[in-house]
C-alpha positions, 0 to 999 in steps of 0.5 A, a space after each residue: 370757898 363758901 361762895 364756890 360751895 353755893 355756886 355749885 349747890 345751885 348748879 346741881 340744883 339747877 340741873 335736877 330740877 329742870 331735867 325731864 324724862 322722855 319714853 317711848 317704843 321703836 317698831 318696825 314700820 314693816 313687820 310691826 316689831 319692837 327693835 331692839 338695839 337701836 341707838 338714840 342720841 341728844 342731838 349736839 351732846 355725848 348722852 344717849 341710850 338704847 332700846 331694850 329687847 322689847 324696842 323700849 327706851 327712857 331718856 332724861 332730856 335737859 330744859 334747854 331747847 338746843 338739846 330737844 332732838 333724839 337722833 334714832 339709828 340702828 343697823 338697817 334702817 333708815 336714821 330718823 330724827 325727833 323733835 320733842 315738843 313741849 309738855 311730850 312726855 313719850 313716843 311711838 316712832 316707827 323706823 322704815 327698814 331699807 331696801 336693797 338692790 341685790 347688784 349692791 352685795 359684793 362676792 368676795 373670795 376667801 382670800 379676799 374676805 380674810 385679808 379684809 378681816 385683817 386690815 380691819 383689825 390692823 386699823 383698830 388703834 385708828 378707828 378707836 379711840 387711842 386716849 383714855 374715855 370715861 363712860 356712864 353706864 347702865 347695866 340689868 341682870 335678870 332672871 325670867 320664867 318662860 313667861 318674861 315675867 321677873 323672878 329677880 333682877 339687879 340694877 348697876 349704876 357705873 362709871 367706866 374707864 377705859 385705856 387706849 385701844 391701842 392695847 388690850 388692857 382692861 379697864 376699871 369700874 366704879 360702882 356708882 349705885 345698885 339695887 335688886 328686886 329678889 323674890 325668897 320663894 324664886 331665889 330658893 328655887 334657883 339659889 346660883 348668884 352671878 358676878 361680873 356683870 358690872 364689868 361686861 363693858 371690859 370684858 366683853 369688849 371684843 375689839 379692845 380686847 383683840 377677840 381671835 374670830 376677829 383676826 381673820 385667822 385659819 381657826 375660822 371659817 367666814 363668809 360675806 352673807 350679805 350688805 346693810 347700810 347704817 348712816 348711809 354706810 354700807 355695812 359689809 355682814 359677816 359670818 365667822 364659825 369655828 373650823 372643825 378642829 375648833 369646835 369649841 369656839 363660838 360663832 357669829 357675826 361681825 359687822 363692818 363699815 366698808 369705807 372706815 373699816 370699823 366694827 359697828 356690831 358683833 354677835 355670838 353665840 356659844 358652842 355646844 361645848 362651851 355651854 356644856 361647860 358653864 355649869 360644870 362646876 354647879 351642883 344645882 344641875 342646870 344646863 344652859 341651851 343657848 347663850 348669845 352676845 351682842 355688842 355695838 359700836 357707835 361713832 362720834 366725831 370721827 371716832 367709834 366707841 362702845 355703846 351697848 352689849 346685851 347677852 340672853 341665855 336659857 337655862 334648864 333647871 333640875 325639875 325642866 323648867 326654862 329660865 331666861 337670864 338676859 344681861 342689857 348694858 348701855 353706855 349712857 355718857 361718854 367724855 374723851 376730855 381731861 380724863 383721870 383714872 377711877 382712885 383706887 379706892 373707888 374701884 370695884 372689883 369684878 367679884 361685885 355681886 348685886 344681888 348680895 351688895 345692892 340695895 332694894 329696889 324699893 328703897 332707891 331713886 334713879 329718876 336722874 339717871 338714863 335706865 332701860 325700863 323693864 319689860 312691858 313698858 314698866 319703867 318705876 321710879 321710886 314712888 311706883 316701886 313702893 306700890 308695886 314691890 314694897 309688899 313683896 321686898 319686905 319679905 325679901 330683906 331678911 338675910 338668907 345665910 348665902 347673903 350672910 356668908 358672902 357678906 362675912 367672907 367678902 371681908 377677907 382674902 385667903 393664902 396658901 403657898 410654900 416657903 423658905 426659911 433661911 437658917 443653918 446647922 452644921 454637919 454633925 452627929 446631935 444626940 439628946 438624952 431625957 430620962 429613959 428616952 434617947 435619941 440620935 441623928 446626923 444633921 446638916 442643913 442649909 435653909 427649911 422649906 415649910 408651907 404657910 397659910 394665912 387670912 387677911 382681913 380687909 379694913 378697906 381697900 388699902 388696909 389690912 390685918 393678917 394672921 399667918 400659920 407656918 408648918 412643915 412639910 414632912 415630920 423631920 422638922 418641926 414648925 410652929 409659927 403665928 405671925 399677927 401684922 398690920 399690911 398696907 396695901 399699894 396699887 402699882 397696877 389697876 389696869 388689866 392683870 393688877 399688880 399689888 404691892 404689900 407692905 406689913 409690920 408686926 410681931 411673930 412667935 416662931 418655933 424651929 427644929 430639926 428631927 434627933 430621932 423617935 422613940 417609944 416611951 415605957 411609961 407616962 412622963 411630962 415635958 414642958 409643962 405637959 404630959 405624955 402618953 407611953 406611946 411614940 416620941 419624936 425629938 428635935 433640937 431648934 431655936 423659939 424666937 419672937 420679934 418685930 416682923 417686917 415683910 413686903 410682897 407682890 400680888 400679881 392678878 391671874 384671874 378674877 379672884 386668884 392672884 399669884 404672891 412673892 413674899 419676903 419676910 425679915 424677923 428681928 428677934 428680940 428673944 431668941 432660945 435654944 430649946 427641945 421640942 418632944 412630939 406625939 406621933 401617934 394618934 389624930 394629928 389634930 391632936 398630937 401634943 408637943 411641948 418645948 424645954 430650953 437645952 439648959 433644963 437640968 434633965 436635958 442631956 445634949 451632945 454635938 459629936 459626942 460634946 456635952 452642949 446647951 446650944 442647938 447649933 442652929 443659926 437663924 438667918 432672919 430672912 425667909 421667902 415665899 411664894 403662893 396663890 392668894 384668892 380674893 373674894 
């Protein structure tokens, strides 16, 4: 065992020490243009990145000689490969766009072009992979002034799983590492925080997820705009836009191999009405003008796979000025050999929010990791960092009360739904008498319908603590019901909707009645230890139980933080009472006392049908059912 330790702590060393970063910036030979988009590969190995919008790329390249030849490749241009030599640190490589003879493009009728579409995207399982792959990734959220210049920007180290192609299923992150740069003075000025952005590689996958523009249905329009050649492939371009009774759908490009049939490129942009959408639930007032998303596809072997998505959006605040908000994901590793599904435990969900969760930017180094550099050929490793934001970080790593709002709330899990309790009392006339007070009612029930409420705090990913309030829906029953438990949390489901089950112990204080009636009181009087006013009273006739509680339930995924619970609950009192329960109904119900006395209390009058009687009648079935919506922050 220790012999194995060493070994690996010397692997590790090993390919720490002898890893070198390369640099550089791709131009158009023609118009002299940064590119962006373009795909760069170790030549024999799955590593690679991509070029950011400034045509900007990093790349750790190992000592081996074998591996020291960049393949460059983007839509349209001519693939180009670089040798590095020794001691070359960066580069400047121009690509030569291609030309083309205009007998190449095709005319293709609608019907045509939509069965071109279909057979596409019938060919998906084929052209995807069909077995589960493991991904590293990159992903940066930022946001700039009209200037490009960074008011804030959050870095997501990711290992991503993903499922078959074969179906539409979400895969799982695992965040590896994060960091932030925020600016107090920027962050006041546009307070709004964004989540999710760790997961755009699932969520934004639009051949794995079936997108419909895709499907080369009737609620699209599209058109052959044109041919491009990637590899040597044509490359068949094109453009989708919602029928006018789809309006509020977006439109695009698709890019697709002529002989393979696969997608190597998609591009969106947001409808009128799905930008006036995004901020609907704000009440910063910020519109967003534009919103556009693109994401490619890159082959390996005979296979094609995600290899970057990059979404840019302008946002008009209150006082008109301009914010650019772009998103950059880049997949940095890809294996298909002997993968396992992230643990449960390691999964972060798609609530991660950087700029409240990651660590300053100053304090980390990611100088073994393949990261886009930021804008102007900025790349900083920990040691520039320090000089260039440490100043301004340090004013930045107090708490604001968002941060520590979120930080308190992410702890815990909130749920609010109905419930059945089982329970019985017969048909009969009840009737009490206390004091000066008298009250009657017919009776006859089979089961209680109450509403619950509970907080669950999150321990970790598997265990929990829970607090439970029952009451009742309408004032002719009476429930006053604290439960305190202890639940285990176990995954059945981590892929696409999840599916939790739930398993919990503890121990419950419950009170239940059915309404004899209400009456005004002349005068002051106590009842279980408390007083009441001469006001309104209302009487009911139950049970007080406590016990060992035993439950078990299922959580099924509905959207990012909702999830819709099924739960059973079985109560095993140790200690059961017949008791009256009096009631203030006037005044703030906040406020309204009640108290409890058992039916055998010597100025308890009780009648069945008229029988003198010191038990309510009231069975208690031990079970009860629920349903309800759980939201996890």
């Amino acid at each position: 065992m220790r012999q194995t330790f060493i070994i690996l702590l010397l692997l590790s060393v090993y390919k720490l020490s002898f890893a070198e970063t390369f640099s550089g910036k791709i131009i158009d030979s023609k118009t002299l243009q940064p590119l962006p988009f373009v795909n760069i590969g170790i030549k024999g190995t799955y590593n690679g990145t991509t070029t950011n919008i400034q045509g900007e790329f990093s790349i750790n390249i190992p000592s081996n000689p074998k591996y020291r030849t960049l393949v460059f490749s983007c839509i349209g241009y001519e693939t180009k490969e670089y040798r590095i030599q020794n001691n070359e640190s960066s580069l400047s490589l121009h690509l030569k766009p291609l030309t083309y003879d205009i007998s190449e493009i095709t005319i293709m009728p609608d019907s045509t072009l939509r069965s071109f579409l279909r057979k596409a995207f019938d060919k998906i399982p084929e052209n995807y992979p069909s077995y589960p792959t493991k991904y590293e990734g990159f992903c940066r959220t930022s946001l700039q002034n009209e200037k490009g210049e960074y008011l804030r920007f959050m870095e997501v180290l990711t290992e991503i799983y993903k499922s078959s192609y074969e179906n539409k299923e979400e895969g799982t992150i695992k965040v590896i590492d994060s960091r932030k740069y925020i600016d107090n003075k920027s962050f006041n000025e546009f307070p709004l925080v964004f989540y999710g952005s760790s997961h755009y590689v699932h969520t934004n996958d639009a051949v794995k997820k079936r997108a419909k523009y895709l499907e080369g249905g009737h609620q699209f329009n599209y058109q052959l705009t044109g041919t491009t050649k990637l590899n040597k492939n044509t490359i068949y371009i094109i453009r989708f836009r919602p029928t006018k009774s789809n309006k509020s759908f977006c439109s695009g490009n698709i890019y697709i191999d002529a002989n393979s049939l696969a997608y190597v490129k998609i591009e969106i942009e947001y409808s009128d009405e799905q930008l006036k959408s995004r901020f609907n639930l704000i009440p910063e007032n910020l519109t967003s003008l534009d919103k556009s998303v693109t994401t490619t596809y890159i082959k390996e072997d005979s296979i094609y796979r995600i290899n970057a998505l990059f979404e840019n959006e302008h946002i008009k605040t209150a006082n008109n000025k301009v914010i650019s908000s772009p998103l950059e994901y880049i997949i940095t590793s890809y294996s298909a050999n002997n993968v396992l599904k992230i643990p449960f435990d390691s999964i972060s969900p798609i609530t991660f929010t950087p700029a409240f969760q990651a660590n300053f930017y100053s304090e980390s180094n990611w100088k073994d990791y393949n990261i886009l550099p930021l804008n102007n050929d900025l790349l900083m490793d920990s040691i520039t960092s320090k000089s260039i934001f440490l100043s301004q970080s340090k004013k930045a790593q107090y708490l604001n009360w968002r941060e520590i709002l979120y930080k308190i709330l992410k702890r815990f899990e909130f749920e609010c739904g109905v419930e059945i309790i089982k329970n019985q009392i017969p048909k009969a006339s009840y009737s009490l008498n206390y004091l000066n007070l008298s009250f009657q009612n017919n009776l006859h029930s089979n089961y209680i319908i109450s509403e619950h409420a509970s907080i669950n705090y999150k321990i970790n990913n598997r265990n929990q603590l829970i607090y439970k309030t029952n009451t009742p829906f309408n004032k002719n029953l009476f429930i006053n019901e604290t439960i305190l438990k202890y639940n285990r949390v176990i995954p059945l489901k981590t892929l696409g909707k999840q599916i939790i089950s739930n398993v919990n112990l503890g121990w419950q204080w419950q009170k239940v009645g059915y309404s004899l009636g209400t009456e005004k009181s002349d005068h002051d009087f106590s009842f279980g230890g408390k007083k009441f006013k001469n006001d309104k009273i209302q009487a009911y006739s139950g049970l007080k139980m406590n016990g060992l509680t035993l439950g078990a339930s299922i959580d099924y995924q509905i959207s990012n933080r909702l999830y819709l619970n099924l739960s059973s609950n079985y109560l095993s009192s140790i200690k059961t009472k017949d008791i009256i329960t009096l009631q203030e109904r006037s005044g703030f119900f906040l406020f309204r006392k009640h108290a409890s006395e058992s039916i055998s209390h010597k100025d308890i009058n009780y009648y069945i049908n008229g029988n003198l009687s010191n038990k309510s009648r009231m069975e208690f079935n031990n079970w009860s059912f629920g349903i309800g919506i759980k939201m996890k922050i």
